[in-house]
mmCIF file of the N, C-alpha and C atoms, coordinates in Angstrom:
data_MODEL
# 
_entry.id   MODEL 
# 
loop_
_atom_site.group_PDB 
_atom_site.id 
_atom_site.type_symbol 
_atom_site.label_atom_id 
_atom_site.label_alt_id 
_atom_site.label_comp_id 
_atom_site.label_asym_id 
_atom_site.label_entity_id 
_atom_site.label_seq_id 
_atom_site.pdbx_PDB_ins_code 
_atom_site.Cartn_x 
_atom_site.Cartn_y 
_atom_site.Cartn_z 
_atom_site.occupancy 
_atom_site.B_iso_or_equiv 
_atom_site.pdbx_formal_charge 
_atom_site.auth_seq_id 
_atom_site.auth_comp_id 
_atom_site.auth_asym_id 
_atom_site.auth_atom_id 
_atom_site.pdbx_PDB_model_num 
ATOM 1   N N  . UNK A 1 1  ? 85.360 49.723 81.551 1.00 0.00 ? 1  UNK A N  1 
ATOM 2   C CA . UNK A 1 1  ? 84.259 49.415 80.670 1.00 0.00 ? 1  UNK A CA 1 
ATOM 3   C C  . UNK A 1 1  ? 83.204 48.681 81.487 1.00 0.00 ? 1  UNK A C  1 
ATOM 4   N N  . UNK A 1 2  ? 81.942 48.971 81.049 1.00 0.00 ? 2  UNK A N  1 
ATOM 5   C CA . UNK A 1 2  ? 80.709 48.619 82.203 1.00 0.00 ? 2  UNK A CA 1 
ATOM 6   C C  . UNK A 1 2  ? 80.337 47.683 81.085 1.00 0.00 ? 2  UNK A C  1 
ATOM 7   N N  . UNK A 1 3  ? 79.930 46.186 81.537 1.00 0.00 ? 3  UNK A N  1 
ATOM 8   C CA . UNK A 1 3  ? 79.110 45.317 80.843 1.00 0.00 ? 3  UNK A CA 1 
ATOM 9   C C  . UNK A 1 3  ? 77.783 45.446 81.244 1.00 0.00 ? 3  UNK A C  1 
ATOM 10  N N  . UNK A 1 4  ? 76.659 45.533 80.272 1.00 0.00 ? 4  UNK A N  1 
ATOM 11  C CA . UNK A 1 4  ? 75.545 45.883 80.802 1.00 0.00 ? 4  UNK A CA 1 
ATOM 12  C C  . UNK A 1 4  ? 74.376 44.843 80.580 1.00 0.00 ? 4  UNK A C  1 
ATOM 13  N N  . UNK A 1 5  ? 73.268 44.882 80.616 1.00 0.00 ? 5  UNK A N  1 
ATOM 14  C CA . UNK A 1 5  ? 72.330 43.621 79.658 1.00 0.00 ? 5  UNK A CA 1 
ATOM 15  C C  . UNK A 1 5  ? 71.890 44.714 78.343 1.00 0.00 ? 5  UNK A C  1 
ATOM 16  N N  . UNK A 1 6  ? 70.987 43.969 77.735 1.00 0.00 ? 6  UNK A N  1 
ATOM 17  C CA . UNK A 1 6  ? 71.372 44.685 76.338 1.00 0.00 ? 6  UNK A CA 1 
ATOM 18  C C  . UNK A 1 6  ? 70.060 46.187 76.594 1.00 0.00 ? 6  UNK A C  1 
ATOM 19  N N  . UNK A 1 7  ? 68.735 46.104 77.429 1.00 0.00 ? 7  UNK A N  1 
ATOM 20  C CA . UNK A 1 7  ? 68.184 47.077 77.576 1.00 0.00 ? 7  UNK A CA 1 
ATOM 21  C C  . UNK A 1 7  ? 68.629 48.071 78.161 1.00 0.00 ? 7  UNK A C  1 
ATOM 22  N N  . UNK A 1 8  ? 69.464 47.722 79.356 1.00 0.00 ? 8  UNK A N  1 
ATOM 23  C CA . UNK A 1 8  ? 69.988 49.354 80.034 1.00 0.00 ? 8  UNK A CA 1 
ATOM 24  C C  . UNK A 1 8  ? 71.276 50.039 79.349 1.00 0.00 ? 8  UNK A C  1 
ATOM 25  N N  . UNK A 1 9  ? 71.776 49.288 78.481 1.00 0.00 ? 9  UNK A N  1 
ATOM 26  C CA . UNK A 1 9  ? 72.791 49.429 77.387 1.00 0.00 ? 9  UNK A CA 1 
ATOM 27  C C  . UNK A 1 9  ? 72.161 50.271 76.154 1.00 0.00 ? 9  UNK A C  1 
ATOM 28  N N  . UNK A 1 10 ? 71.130 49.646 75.831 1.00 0.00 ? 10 UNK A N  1 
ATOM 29  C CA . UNK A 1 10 ? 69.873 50.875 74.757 1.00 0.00 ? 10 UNK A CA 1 
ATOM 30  C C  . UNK A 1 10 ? 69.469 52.278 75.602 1.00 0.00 ? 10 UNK A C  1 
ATOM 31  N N  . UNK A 1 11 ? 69.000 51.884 76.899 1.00 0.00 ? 11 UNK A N  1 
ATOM 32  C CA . UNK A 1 11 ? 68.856 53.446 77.283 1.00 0.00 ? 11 UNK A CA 1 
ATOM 33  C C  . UNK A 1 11 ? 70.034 53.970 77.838 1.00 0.00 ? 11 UNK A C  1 
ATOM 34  N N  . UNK A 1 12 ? 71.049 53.715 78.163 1.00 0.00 ? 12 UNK A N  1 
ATOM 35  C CA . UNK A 1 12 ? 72.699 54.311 78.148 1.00 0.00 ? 12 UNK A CA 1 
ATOM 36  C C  . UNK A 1 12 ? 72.853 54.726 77.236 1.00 0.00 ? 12 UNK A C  1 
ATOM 37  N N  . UNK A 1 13 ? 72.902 54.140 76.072 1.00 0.00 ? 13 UNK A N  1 
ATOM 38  C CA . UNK A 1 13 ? 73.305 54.217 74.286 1.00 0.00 ? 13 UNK A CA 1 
ATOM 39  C C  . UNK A 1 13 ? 72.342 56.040 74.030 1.00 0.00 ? 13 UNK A C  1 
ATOM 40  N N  . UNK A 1 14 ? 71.119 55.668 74.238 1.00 0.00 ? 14 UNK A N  1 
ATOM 41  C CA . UNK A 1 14 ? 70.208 56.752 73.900 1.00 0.00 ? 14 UNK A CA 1 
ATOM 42  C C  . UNK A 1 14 ? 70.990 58.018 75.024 1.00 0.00 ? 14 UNK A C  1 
ATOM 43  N N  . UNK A 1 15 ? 70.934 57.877 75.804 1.00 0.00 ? 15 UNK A N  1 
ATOM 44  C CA . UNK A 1 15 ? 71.367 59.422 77.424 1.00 0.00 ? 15 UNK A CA 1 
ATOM 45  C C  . UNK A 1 15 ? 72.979 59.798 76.036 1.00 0.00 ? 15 UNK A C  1 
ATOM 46  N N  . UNK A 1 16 ? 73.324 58.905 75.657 1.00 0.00 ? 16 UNK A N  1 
ATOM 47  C CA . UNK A 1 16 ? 74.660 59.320 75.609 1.00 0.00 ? 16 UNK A CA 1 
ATOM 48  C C  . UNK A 1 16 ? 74.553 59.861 74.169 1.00 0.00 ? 16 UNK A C  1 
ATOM 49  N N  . UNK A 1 17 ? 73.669 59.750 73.150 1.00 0.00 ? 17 UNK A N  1 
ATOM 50  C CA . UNK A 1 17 ? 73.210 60.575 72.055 1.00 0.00 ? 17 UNK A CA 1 
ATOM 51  C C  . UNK A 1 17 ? 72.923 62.074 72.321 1.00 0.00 ? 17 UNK A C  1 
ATOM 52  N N  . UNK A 1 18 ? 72.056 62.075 73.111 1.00 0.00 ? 18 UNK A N  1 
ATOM 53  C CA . UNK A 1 18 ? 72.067 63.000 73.796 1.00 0.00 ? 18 UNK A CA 1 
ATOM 54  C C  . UNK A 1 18 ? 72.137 64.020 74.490 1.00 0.00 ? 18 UNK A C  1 
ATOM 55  N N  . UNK A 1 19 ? 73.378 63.677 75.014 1.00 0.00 ? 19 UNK A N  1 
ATOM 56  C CA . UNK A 1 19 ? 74.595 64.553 75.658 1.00 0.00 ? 19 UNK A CA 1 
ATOM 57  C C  . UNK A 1 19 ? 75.170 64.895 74.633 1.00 0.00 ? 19 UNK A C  1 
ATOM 58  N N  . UNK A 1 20 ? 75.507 64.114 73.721 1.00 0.00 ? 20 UNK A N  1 
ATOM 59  C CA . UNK A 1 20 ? 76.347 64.360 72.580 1.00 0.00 ? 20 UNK A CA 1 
ATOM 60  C C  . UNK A 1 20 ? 75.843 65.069 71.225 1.00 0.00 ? 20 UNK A C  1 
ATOM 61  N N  . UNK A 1 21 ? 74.197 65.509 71.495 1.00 0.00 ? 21 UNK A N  1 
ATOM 62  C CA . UNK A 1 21 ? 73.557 65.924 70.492 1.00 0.00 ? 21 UNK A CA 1 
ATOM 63  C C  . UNK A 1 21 ? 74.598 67.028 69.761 1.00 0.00 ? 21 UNK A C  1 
ATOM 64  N N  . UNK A 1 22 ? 74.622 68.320 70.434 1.00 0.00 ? 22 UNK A N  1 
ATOM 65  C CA . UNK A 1 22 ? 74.804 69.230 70.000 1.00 0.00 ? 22 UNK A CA 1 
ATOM 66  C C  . UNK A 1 22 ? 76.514 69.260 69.541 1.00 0.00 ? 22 UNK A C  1 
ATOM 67  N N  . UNK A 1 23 ? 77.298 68.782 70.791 1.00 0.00 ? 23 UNK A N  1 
ATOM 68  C CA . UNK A 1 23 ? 78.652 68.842 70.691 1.00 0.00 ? 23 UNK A CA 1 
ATOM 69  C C  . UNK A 1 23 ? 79.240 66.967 70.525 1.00 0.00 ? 23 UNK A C  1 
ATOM 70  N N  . UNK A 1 24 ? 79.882 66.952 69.517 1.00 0.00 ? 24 UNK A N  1 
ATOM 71  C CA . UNK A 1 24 ? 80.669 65.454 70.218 1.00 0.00 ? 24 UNK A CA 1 
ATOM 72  C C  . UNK A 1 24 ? 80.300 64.446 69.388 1.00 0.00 ? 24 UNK A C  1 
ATOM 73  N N  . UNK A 1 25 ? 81.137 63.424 69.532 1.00 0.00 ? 25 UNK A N  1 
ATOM 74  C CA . UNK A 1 25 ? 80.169 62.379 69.293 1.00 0.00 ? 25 UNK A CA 1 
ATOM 75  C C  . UNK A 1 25 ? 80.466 60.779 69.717 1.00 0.00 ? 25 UNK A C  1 
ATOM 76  N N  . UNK A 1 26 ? 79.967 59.930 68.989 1.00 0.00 ? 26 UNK A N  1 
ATOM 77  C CA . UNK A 1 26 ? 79.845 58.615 70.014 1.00 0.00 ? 26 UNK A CA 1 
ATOM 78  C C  . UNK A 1 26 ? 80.201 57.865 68.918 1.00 0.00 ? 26 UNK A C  1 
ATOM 79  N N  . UNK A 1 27 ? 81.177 56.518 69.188 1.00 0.00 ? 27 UNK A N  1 
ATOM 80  C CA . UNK A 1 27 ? 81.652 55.980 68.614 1.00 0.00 ? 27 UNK A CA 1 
ATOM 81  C C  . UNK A 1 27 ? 81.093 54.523 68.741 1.00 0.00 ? 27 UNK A C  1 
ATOM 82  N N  . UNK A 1 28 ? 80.554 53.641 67.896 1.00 0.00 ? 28 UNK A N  1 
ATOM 83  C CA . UNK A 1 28 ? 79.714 52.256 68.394 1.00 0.00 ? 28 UNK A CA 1 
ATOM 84  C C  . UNK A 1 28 ? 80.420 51.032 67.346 1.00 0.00 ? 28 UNK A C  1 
ATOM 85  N N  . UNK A 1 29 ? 80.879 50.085 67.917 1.00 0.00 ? 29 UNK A N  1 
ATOM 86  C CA . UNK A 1 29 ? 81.716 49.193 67.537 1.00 0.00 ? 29 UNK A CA 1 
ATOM 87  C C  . UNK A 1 29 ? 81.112 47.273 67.890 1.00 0.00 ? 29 UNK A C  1 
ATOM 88  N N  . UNK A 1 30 ? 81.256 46.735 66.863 1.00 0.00 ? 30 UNK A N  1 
ATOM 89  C CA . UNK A 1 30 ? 80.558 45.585 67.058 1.00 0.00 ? 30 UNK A CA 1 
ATOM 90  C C  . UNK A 1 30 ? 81.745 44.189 66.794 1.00 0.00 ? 30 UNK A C  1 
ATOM 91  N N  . UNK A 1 31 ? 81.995 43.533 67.717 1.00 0.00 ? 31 UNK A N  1 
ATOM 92  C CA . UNK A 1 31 ? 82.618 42.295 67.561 1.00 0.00 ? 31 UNK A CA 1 
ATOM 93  C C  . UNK A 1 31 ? 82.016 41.108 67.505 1.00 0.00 ? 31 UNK A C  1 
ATOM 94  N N  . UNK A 1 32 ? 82.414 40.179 66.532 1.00 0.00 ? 32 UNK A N  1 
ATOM 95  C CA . UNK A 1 32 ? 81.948 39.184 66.624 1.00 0.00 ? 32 UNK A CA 1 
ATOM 96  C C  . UNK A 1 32 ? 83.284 38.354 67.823 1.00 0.00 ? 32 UNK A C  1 
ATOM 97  N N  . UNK A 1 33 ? 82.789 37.688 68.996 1.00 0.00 ? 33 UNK A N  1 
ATOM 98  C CA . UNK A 1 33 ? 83.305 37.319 70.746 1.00 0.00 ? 33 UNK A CA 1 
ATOM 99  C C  . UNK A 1 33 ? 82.610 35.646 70.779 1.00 0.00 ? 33 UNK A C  1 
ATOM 100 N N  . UNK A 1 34 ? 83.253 35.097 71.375 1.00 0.00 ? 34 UNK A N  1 
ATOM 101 C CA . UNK A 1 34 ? 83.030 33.650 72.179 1.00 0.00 ? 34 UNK A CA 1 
ATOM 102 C C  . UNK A 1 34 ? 82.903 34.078 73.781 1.00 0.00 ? 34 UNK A C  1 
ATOM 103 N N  . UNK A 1 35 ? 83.911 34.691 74.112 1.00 0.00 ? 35 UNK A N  1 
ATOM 104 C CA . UNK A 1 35 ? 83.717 35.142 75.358 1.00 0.00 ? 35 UNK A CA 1 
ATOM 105 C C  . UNK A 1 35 ? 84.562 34.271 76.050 1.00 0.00 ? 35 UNK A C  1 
ATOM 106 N N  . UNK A 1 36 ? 85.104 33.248 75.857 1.00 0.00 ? 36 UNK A N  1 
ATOM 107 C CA . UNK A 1 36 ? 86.008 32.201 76.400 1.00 0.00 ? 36 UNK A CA 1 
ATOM 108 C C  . UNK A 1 36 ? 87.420 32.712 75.998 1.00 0.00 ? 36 UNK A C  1 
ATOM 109 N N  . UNK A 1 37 ? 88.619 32.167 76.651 1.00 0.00 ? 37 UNK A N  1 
ATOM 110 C CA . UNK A 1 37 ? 89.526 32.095 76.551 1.00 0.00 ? 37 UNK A CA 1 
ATOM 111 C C  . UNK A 1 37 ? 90.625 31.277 75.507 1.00 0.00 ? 37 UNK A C  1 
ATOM 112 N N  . UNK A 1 38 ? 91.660 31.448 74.729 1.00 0.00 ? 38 UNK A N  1 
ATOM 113 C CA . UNK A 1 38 ? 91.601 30.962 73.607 1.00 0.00 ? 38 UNK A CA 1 
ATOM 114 C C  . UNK A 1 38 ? 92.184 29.194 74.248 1.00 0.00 ? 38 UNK A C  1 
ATOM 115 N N  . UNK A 1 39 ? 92.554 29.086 75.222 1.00 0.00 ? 39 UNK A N  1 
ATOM 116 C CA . UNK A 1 39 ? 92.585 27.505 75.205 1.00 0.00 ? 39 UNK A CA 1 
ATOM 117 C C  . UNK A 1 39 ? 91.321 26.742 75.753 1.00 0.00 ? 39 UNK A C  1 
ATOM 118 N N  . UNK A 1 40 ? 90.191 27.343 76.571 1.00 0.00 ? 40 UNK A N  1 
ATOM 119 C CA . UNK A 1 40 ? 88.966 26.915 76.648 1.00 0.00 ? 40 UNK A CA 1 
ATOM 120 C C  . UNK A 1 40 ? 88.587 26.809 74.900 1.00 0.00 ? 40 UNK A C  1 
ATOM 121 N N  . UNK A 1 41 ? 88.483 27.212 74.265 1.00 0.00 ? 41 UNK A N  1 
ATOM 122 C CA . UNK A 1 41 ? 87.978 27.278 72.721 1.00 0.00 ? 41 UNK A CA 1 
ATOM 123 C C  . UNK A 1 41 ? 88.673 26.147 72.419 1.00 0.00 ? 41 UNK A C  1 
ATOM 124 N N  . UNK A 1 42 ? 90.326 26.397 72.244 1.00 0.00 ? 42 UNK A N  1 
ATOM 125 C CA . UNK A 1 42 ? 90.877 25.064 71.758 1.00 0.00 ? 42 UNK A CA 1 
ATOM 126 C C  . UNK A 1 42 ? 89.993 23.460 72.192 1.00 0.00 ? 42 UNK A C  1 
ATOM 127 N N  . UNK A 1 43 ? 90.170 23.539 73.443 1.00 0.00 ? 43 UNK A N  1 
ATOM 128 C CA . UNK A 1 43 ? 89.304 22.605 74.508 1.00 0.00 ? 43 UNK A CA 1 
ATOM 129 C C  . UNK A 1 43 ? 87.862 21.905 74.079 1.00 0.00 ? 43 UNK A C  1 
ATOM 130 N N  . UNK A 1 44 ? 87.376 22.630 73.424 1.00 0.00 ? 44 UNK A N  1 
ATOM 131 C CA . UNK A 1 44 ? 85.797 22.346 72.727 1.00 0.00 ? 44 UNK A CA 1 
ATOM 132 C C  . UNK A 1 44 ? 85.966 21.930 71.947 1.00 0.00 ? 44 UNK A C  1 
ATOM 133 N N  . UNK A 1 45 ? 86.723 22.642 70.702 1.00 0.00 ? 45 UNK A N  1 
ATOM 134 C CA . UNK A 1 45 ? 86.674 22.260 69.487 1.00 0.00 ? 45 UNK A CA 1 
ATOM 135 C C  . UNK A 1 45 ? 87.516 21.174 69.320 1.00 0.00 ? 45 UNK A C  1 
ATOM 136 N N  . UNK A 1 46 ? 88.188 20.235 70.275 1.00 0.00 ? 46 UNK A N  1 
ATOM 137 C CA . UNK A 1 46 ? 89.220 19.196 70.298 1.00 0.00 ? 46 UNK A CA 1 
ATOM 138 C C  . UNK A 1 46 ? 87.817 18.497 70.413 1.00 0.00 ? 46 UNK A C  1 
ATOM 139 N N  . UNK A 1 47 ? 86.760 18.186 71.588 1.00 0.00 ? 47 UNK A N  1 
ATOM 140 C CA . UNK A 1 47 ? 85.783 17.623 71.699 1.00 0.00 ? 47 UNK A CA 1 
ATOM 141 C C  . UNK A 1 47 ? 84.790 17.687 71.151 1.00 0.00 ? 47 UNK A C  1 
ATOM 142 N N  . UNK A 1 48 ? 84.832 18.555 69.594 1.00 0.00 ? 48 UNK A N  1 
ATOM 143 C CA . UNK A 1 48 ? 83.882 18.179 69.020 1.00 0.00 ? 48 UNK A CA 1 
ATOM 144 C C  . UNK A 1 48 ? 82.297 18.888 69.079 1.00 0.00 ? 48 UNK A C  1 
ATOM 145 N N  . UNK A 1 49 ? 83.030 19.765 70.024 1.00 0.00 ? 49 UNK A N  1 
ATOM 146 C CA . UNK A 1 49 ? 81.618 21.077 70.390 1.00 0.00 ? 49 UNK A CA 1 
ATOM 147 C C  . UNK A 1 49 ? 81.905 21.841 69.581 1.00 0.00 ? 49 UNK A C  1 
ATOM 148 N N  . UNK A 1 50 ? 80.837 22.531 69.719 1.00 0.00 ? 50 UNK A N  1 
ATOM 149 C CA . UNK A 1 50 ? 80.821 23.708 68.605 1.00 0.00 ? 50 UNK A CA 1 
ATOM 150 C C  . UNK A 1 50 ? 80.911 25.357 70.089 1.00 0.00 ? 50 UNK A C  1 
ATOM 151 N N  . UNK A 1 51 ? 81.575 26.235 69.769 1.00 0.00 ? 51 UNK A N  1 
ATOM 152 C CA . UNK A 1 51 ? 81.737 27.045 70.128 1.00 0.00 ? 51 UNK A CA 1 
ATOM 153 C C  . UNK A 1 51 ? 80.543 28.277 69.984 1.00 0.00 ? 51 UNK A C  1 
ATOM 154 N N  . UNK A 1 52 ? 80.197 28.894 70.776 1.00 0.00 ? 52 UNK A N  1 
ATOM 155 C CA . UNK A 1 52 ? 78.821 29.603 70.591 1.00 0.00 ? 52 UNK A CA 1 
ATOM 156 C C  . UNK A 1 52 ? 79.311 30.938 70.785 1.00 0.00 ? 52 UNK A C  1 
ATOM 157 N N  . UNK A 1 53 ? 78.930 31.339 69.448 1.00 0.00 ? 53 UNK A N  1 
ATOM 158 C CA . UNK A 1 53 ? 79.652 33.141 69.395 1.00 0.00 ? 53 UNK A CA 1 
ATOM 159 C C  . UNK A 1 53 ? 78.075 34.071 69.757 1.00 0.00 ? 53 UNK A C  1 
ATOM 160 N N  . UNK A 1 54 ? 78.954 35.051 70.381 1.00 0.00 ? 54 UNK A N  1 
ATOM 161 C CA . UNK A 1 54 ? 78.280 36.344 70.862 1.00 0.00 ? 54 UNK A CA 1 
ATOM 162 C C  . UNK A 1 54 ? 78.438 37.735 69.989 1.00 0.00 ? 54 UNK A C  1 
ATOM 163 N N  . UNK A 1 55 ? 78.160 38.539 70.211 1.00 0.00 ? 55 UNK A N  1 
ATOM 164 C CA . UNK A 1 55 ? 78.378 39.642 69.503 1.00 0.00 ? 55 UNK A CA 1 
ATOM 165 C C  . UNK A 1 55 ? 78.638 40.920 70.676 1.00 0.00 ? 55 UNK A C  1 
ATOM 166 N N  . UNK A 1 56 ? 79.949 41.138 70.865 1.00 0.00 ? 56 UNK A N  1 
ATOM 167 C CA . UNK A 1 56 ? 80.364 42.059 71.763 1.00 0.00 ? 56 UNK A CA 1 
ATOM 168 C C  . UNK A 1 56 ? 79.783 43.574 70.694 1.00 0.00 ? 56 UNK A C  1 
ATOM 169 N N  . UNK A 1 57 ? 79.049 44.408 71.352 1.00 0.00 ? 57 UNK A N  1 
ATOM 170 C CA . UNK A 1 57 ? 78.707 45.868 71.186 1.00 0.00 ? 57 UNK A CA 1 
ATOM 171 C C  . UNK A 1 57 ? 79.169 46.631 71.827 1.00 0.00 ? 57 UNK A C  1 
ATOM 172 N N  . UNK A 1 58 ? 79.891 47.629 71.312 1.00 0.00 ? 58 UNK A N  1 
ATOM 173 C CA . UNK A 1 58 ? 81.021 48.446 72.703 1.00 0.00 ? 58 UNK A CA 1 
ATOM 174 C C  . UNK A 1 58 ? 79.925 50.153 71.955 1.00 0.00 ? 58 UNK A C  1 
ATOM 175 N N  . UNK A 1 59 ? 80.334 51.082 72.702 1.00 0.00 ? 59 UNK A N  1 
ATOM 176 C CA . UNK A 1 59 ? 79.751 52.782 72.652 1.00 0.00 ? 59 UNK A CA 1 
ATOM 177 C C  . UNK A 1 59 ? 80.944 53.673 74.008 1.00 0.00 ? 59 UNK A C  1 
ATOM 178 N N  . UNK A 1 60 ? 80.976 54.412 72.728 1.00 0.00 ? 60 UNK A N  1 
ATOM 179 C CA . UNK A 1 60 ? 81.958 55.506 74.042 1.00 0.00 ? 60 UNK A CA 1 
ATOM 180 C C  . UNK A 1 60 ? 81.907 56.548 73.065 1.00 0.00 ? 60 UNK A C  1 
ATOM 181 N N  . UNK A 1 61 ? 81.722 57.868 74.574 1.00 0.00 ? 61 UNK A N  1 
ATOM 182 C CA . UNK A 1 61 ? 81.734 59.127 73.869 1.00 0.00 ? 61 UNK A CA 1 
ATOM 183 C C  . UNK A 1 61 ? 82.999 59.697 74.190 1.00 0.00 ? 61 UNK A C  1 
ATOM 184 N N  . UNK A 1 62 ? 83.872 58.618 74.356 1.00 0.00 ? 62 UNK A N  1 
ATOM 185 C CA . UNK A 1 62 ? 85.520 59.237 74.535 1.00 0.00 ? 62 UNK A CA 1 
ATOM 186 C C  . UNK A 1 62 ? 85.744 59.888 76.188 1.00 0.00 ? 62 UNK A C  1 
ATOM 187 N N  . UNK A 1 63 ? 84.521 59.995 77.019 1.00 0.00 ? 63 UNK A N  1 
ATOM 188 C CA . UNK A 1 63 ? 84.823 59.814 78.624 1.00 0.00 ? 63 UNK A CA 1 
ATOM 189 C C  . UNK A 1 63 ? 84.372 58.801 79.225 1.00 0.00 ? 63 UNK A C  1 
ATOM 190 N N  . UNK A 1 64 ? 83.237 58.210 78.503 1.00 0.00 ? 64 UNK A N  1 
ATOM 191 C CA . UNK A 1 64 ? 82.485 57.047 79.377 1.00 0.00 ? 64 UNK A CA 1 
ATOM 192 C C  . UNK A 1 64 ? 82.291 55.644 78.080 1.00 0.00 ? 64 UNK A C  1 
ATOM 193 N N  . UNK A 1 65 ? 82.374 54.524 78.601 1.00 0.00 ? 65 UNK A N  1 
ATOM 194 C CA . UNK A 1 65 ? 82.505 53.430 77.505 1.00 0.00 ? 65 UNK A CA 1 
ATOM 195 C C  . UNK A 1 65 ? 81.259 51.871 78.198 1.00 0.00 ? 65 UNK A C  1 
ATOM 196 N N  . UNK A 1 66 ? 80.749 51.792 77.820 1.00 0.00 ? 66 UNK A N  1 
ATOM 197 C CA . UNK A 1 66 ? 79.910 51.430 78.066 1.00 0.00 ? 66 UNK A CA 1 
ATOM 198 C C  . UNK A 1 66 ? 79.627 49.593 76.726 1.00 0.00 ? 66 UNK A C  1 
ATOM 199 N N  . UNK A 1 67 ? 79.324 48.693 77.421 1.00 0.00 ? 67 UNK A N  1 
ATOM 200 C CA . UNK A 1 67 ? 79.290 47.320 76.527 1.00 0.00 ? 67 UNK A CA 1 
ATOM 201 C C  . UNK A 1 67 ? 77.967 46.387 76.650 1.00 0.00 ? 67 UNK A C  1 
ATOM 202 N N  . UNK A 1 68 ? 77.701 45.764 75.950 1.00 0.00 ? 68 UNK A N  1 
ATOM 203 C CA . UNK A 1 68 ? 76.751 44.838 76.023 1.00 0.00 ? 68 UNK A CA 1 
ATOM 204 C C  . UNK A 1 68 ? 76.985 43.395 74.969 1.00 0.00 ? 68 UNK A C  1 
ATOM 205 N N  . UNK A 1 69 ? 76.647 42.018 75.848 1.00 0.00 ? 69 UNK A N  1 
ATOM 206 C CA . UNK A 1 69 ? 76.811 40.743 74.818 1.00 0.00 ? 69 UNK A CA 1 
ATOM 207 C C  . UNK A 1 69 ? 75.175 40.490 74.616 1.00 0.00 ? 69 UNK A C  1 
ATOM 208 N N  . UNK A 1 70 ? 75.533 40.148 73.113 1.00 0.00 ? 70 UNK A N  1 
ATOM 209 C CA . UNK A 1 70 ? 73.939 39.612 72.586 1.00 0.00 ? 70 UNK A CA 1 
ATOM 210 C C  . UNK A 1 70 ? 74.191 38.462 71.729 1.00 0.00 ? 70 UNK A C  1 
ATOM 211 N N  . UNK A 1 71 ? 73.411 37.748 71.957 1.00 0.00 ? 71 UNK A N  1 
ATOM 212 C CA . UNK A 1 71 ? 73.493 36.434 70.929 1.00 0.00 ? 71 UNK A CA 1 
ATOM 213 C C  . UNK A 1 71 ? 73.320 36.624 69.886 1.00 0.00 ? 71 UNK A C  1 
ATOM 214 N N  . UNK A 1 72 ? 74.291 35.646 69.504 1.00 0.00 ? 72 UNK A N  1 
ATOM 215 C CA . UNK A 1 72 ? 74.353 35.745 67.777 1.00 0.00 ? 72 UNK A CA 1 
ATOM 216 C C  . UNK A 1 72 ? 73.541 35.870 66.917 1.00 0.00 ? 72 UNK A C  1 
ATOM 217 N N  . UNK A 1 73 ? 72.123 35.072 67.513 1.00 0.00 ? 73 UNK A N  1 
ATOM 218 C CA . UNK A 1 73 ? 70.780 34.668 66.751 1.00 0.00 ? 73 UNK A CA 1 
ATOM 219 C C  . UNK A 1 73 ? 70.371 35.378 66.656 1.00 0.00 ? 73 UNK A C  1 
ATOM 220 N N  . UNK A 1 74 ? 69.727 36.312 68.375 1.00 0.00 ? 74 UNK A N  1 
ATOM 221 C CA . UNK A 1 74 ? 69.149 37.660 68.636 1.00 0.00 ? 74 UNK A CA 1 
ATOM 222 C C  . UNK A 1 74 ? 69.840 38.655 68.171 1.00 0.00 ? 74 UNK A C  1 
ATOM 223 N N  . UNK A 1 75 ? 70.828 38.707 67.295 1.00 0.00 ? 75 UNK A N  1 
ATOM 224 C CA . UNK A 1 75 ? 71.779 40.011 67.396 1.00 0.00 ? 75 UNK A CA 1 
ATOM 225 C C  . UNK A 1 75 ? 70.953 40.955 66.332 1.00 0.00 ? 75 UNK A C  1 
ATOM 226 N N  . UNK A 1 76 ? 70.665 40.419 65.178 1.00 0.00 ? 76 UNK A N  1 
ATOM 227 C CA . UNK A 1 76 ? 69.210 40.728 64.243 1.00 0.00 ? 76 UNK A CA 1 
ATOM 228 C C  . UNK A 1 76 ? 68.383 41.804 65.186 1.00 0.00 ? 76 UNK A C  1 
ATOM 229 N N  . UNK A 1 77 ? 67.585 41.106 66.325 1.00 0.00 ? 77 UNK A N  1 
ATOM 230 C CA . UNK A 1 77 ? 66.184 41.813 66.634 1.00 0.00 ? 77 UNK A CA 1 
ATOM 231 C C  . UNK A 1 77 ? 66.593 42.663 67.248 1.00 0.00 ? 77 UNK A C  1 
ATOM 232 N N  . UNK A 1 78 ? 68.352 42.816 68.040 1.00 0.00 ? 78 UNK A N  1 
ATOM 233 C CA . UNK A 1 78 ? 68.464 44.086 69.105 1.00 0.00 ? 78 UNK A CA 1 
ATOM 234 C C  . UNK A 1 78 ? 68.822 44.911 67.931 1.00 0.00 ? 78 UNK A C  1 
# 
């Protein structure tokens, strides 16, 4: 799985519509992610931090799989 930033992940996302116009298709999946490990998390939230969630976006046309993290806030405007 390729982590990408979230624009070359939109024009990946788009090539792979694409390809898949006629035959196929593409599967797009959204997690709500911290991105930390679950005892780093424990670790914060013992101290009283607040944990800052991401939004994992995954796409695969079942040969190629392709990901991008976007903030929670921004997850709206992408």
């Amino acid at each position: 799985m390729v982590l990408l930033q979230p624009d070359p992940f939109l024009s990946e996302l788009t090539s792979m519509y694409e390809r898949c116009q006629e035959k196929g298709s593409v599967w797009v999946t959204l997690k709500r992610s911290s991105l930390k490990s679950k005892a780093q998390k424990n670790k914060l939230e013992s101290k009283g931090g607040g944990v800052e969630y991401r939004c994992l976006v995954r796409a695969t046309d079942g040969k190629k799989t392709i990901s991008t993290s976007v903030c929670f806030l921004l997850f709206l405007y992408f």
